[in-house]
VEXDREN-2710 file (C-alpha; in Angstrom, 1 decimal):
% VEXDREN-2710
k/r/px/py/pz
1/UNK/43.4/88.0/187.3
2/UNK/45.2/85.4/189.1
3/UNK/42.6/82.6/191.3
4/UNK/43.6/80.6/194.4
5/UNK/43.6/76.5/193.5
6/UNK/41.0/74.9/195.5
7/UNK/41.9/74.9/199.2
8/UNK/42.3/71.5/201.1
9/UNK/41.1/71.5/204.4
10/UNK/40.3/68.9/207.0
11/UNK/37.5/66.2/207.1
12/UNK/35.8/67.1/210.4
13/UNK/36.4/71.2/209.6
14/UNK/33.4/73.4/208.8
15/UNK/33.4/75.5/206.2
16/UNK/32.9/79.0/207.4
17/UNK/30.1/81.1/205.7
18/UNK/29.4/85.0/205.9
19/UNK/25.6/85.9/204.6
20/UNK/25.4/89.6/203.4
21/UNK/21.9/90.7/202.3
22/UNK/20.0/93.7/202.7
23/UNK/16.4/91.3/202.9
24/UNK/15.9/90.0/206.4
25/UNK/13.8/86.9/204.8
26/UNK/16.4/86.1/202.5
27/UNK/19.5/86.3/205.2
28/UNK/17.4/83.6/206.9
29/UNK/16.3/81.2/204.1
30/UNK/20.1/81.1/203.3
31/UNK/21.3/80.6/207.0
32/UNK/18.6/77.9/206.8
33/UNK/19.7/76.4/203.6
34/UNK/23.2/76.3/204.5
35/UNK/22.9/75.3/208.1
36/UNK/21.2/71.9/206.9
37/UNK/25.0/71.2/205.3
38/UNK/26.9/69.3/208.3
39/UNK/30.1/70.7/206.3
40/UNK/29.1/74.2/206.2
41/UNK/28.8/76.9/209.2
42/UNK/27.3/79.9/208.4
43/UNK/29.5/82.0/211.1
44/UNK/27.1/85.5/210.6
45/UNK/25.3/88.1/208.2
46/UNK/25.3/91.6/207.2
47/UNK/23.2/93.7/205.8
48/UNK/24.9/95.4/203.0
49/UNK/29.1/95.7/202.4
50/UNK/30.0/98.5/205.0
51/UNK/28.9/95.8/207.8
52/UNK/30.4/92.7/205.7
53/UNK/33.8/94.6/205.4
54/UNK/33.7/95.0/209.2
55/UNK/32.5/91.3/209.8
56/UNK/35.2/89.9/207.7
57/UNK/38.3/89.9/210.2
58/UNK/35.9/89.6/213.3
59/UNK/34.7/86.1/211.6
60/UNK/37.4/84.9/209.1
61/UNK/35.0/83.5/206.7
62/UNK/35.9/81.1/203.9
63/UNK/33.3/82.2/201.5
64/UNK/30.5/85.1/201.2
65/UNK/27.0/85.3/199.8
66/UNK/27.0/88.6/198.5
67/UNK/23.7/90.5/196.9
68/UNK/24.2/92.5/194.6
69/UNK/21.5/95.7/195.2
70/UNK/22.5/96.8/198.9
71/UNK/22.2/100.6/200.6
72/UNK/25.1/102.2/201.4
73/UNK/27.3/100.0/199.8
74/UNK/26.2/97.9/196.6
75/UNK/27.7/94.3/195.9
76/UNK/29.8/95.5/193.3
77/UNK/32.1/97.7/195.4
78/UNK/32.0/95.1/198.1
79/UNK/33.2/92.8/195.7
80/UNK/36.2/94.9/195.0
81/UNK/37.3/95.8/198.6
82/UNK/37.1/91.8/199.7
83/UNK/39.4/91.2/196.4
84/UNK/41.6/93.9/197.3
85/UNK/41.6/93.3/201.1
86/UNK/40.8/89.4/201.7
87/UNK/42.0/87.9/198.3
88/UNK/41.7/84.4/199.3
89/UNK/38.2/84.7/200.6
90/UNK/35.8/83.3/197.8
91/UNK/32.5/85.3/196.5
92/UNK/29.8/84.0/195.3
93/UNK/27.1/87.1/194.0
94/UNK/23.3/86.1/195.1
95/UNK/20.8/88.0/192.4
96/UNK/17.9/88.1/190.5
97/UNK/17.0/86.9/187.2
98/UNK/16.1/90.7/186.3
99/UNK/18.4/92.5/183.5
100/UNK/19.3/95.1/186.5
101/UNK/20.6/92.1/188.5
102/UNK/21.9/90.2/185.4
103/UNK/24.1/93.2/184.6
104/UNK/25.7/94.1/188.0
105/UNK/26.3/90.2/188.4
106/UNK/28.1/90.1/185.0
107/UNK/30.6/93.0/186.1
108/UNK/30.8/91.4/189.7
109/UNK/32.1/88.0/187.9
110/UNK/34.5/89.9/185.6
111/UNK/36.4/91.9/188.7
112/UNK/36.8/89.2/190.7
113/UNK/33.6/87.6/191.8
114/UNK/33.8/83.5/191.7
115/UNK/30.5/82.4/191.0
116/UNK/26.2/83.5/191.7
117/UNK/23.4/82.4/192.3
118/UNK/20.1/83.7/191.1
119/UNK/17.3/84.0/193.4
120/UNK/14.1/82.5/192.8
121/UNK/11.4/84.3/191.6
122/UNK/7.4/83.9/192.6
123/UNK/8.5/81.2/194.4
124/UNK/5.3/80.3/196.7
125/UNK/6.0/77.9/199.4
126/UNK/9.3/79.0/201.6
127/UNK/10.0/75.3/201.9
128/UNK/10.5/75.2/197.7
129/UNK/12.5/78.4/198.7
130/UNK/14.7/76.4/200.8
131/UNK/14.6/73.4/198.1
132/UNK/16.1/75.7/195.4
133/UNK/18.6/77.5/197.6
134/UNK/20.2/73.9/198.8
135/UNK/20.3/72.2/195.1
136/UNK/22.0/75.9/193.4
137/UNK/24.1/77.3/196.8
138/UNK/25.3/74.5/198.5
139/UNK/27.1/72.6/195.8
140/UNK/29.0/76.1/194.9
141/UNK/29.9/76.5/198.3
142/UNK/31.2/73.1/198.6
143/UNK/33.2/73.2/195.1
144/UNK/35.5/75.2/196.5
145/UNK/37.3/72.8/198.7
146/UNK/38.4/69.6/199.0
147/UNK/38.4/67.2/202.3
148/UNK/41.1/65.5/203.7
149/UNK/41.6/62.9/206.0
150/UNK/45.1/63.5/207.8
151/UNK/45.8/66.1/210.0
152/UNK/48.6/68.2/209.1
153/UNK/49.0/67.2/205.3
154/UNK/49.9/69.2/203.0
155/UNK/47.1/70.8/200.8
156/UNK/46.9/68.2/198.3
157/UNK/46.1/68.5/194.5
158/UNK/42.6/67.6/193.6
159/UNK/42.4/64.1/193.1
160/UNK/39.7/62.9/189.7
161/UNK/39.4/59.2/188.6
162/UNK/40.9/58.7/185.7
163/UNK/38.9/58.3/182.8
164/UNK/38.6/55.9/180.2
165/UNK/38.0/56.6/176.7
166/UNK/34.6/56.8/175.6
167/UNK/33.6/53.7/173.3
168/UNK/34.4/52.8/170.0
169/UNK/37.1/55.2/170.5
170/UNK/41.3/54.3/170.6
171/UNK/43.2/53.7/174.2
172/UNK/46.2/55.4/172.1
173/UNK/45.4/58.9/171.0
174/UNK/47.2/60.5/167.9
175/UNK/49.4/62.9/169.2
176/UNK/49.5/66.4/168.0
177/UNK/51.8/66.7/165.2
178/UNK/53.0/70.2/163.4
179/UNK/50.8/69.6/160.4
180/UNK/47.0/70.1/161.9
181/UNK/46.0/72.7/160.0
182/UNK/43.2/74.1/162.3
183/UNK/39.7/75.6/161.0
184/UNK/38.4/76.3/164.4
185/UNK/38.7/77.3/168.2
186/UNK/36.4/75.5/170.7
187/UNK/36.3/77.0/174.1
188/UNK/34.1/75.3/177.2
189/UNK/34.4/76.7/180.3
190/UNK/32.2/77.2/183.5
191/UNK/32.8/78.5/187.1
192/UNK/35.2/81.6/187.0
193/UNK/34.1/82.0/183.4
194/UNK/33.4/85.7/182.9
195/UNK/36.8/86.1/184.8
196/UNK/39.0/83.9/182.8
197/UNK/37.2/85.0/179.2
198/UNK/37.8/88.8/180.2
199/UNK/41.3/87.9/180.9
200/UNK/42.0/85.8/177.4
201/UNK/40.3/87.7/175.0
202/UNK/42.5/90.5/174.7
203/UNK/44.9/88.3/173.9
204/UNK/43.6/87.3/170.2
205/UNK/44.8/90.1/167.6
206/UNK/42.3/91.6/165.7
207/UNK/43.2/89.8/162.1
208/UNK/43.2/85.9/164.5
209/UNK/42.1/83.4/161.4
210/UNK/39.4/81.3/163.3
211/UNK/36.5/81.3/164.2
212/UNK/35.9/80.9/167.8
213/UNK/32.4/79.0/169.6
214/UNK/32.4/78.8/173.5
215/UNK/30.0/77.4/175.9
216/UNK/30.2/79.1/178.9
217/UNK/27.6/77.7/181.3
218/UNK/25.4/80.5/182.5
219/UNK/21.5/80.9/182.1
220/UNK/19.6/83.4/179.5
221/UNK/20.2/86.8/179.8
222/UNK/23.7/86.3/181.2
223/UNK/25.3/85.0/178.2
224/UNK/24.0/88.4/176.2
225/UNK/25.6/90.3/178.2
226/UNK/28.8/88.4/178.6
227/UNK/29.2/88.8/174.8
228/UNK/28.7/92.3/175.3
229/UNK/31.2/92.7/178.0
230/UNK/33.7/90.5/176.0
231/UNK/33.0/92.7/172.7
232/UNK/34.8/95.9/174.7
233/UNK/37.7/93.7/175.0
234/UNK/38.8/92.7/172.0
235/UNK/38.8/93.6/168.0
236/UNK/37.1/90.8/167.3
237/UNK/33.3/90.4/166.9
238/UNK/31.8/88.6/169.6
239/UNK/28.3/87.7/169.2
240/UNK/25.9/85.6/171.2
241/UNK/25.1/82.4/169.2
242/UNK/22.0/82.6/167.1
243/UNK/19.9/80.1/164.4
244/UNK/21.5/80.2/161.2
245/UNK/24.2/82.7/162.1
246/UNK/27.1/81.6/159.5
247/UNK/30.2/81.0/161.3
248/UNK/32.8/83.1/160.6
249/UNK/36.7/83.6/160.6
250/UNK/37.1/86.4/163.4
251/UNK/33.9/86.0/165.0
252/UNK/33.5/84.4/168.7
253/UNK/30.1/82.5/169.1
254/UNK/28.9/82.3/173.0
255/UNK/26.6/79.8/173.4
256/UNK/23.0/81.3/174.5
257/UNK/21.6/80.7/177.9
258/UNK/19.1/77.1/178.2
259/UNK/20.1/76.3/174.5
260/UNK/22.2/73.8/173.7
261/UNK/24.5/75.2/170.5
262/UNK/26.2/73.3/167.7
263/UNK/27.7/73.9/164.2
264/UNK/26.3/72.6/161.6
265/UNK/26.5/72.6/157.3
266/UNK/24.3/74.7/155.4
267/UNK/25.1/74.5/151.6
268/UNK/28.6/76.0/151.5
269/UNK/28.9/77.3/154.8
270/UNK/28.8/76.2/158.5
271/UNK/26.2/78.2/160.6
272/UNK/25.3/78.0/164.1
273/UNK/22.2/76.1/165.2
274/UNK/20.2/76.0/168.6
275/UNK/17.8/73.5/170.2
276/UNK/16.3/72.7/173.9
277/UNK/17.3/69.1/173.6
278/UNK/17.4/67.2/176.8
279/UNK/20.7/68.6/179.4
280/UNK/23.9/67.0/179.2
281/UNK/26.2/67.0/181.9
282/UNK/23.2/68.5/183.6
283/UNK/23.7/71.2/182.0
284/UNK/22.4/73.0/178.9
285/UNK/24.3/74.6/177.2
286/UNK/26.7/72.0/177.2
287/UNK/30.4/72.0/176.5
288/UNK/30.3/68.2/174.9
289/UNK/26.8/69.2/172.6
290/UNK/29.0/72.3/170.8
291/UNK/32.1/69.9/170.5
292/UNK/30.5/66.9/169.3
293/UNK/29.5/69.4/166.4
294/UNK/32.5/70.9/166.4
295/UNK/34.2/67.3/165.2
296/UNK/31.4/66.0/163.3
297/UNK/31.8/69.2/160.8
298/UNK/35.7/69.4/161.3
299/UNK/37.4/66.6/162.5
300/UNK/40.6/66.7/163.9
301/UNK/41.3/70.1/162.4
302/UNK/40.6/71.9/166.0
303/UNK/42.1/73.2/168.2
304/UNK/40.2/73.7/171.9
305/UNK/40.7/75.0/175.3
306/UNK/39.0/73.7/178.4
307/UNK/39.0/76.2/181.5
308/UNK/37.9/76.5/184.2
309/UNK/34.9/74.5/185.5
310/UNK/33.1/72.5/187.8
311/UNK/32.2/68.8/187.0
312/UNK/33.7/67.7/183.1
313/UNK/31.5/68.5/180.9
314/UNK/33.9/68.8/177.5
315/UNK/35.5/65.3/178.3
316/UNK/34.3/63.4/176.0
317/UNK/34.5/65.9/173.3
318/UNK/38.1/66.4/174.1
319/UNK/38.2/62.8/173.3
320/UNK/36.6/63.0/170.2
321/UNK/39.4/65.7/169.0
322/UNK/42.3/63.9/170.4
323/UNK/41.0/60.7/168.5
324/UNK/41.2/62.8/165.4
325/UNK/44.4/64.3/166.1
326/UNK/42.9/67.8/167.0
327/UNK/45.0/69.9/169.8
328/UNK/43.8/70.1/173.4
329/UNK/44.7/72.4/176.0
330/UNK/43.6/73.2/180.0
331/UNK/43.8/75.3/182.5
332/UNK/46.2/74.6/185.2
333/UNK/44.9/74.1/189.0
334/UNK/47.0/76.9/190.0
335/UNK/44.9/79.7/187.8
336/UNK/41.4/77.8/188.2
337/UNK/38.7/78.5/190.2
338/UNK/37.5/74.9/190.0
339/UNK/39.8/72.8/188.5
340/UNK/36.9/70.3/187.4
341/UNK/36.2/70.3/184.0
342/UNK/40.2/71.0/183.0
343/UNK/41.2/69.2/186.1
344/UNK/39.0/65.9/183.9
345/UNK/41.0/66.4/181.1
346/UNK/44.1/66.3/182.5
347/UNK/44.2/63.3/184.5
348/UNK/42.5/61.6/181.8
349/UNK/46.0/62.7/179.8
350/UNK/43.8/64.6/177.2
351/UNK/45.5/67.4/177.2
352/UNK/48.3/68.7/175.1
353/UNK/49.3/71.1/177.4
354/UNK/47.9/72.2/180.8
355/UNK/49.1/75.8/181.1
356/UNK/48.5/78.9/183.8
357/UNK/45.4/81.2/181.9
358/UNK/48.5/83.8/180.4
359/UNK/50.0/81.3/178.3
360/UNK/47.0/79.4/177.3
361/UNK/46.9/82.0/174.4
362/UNK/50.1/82.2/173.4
363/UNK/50.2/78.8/172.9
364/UNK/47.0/78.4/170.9
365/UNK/48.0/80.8/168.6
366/UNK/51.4/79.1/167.8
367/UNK/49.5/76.4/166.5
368/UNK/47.8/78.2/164.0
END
């Protein structure tokens, strides 16, 4: 499924906000959250998706909160008449940490849904209520778009600093050359995830001679049942990452939710291992933890994909495997939801290639 590239819009311009809930209480502590954002409006609410479907043109709003468990119409069909009917509106699913919740955000994220938020739970005080909603919601509103300053200019690509190597490492990188004889796949990828995995992973044939490890960033509970989507998608085994699990050609390790995941030797073989250590990134699981590993056991014998993301966690890993000679590629701006963490390899001239999501496959697997 094609994504819209993060939409440039003026400095002074509000971005427009639709609230659709079927909880009075939590249609209000999101107003409030948002409100406090001088950059965000939030232009009205509804209480489930017949009313937000109605809403839509009478407000032309730039994003949606949407719940997930509504009457009359849930947020998974809403979620597929906005795509349908507004396809450049973005979505982002509100739910709770529950497997009901987990499940129906999972499928919301794979047909179309950008990114979630999951409510807090046995929160006491409404103003740690508010707290949480502005640290998770606001930045995922906000990542979205990008200011800018003239009137009248044309959308203009995201702009990252450039980014020096990390240290101790080369300012000249080896460049790919058609002897790497690659012994893994390393995948990191974060915002528009579920939607971009769902749309590779048929891709790989069945007999593909890798093993593949992926850290998609998403909390416990999620990443289970991302695997499990992901299995009914492809003839290879997915599995979500677990201590000691031997790594295996054909198999596709997702990293588990709060656990950072790395390779790592065991005798004769490489196995997966798990820890709590501290976040990187501020986030755990982190894309640079797994591909640290990834090099440390493999060296330049890789070959890795960064999608889309916000932030850039994978950077510095994707150093690591360019130092080494390895093979990097990312995720054009065009096919991104967030063109963050591919957007950082890019203009850090990391990548290989920086292809739309169809070819990203195709061009993997000519290099192995």
């Amino acid at each position: 499924m094609a994504t819209a590239a993060r939409r440039a819009i003026p400095s002074a311009a509000k971005i427009r906000v639709l609230v659709v809930d079927d909880s009075v209480v939590i249609r209000r502590l999101v107003t409030q959250a948002l409100s406090e954002d001088p950059g965000i409006e939030v232009v009205g609410t509804a209480s489930n998706g017949v009313i937000c479907l109605q809403r839509i043109p009478q407000l032309n709003p730039d994003v949606i909160t949407l719940d997930v468990e509504m009457p009359e119409m849930d947020g998974l069909e809403t979620v597929a008449r906005v795509r349908k009917q507004y396809p450049d509106v973005r979505i982002i699913m509100f739910s709770t940490l529950t497997s009901r919740g987990a499940t129906a955000t999972i499928d919301a994220l794979m047909n179309g849904a950008d990114d979630y938020v999951t409510k807090a739970a046995n929160v006491g005080q409404v103003s740690e209520s508010l707290a949480a909603l502005r640290s998770e919601l606001v930045p995922r509103v906000n990542q979205f778009f990008i200011r800018q300053d003239a009137p009248g200019m044309a959308p203009a690509r995201v702009a990252l600093p450039r980014t020096k190597p990390a240290a101790g490492l080369p300012s000249a990188f080896p460049a790919f050359h058609a002897r790497l004889t690659p012994k893994i796949l390393a995948i990191g990828v974060s915002t528009g995830g579920p939607t971009a995995l769902s749309a590779i992973m048929p891709q790989f044939p069945p007999d593909f001679p890798l093993p593949v490890v992926i850290v998609q960033h998403m909390p416990p509970l999620f990443t289970r049942l991302l695997a499990e989507r992901l299995q009914k998608q492809t003839g290879l085994k997915v599995l979500e990452g677990a201590e000691g699990q031997i790594v295996e050609r054909g198999h596709v390790y997702i990293a588990p939710g709060d656990y950072h995941m790395r390779v790592k030797r065991a005798g004769t073989s490489v196995v997966i291992g798990l820890d709590q250590g501290p976040p990187e990134n501020s986030c755990r699981p982190a894309v640079d933890v797994l591909f640290r590993s990834v090099h440390e056991i493999y060296g330049g014998d890789v070959i890795s994909a960064i999608l889309t993301g916000m932030g850039q966690d994978g950077l510095r890993g994707a150093e690591l495997f360019k130092a080494s000679g390895g093979y990097v590629v990312a995720q054009d701006e065009a096919t991104s939801v967030v063109w963050g963490m591919p957007g950082a390899v890019a203009r850090a001239n990391l990548a290989d290639a920086v292809l739309p999501l169809d070819e990203i496959v195709p061009d993997l697997l000519r290099h192995v």
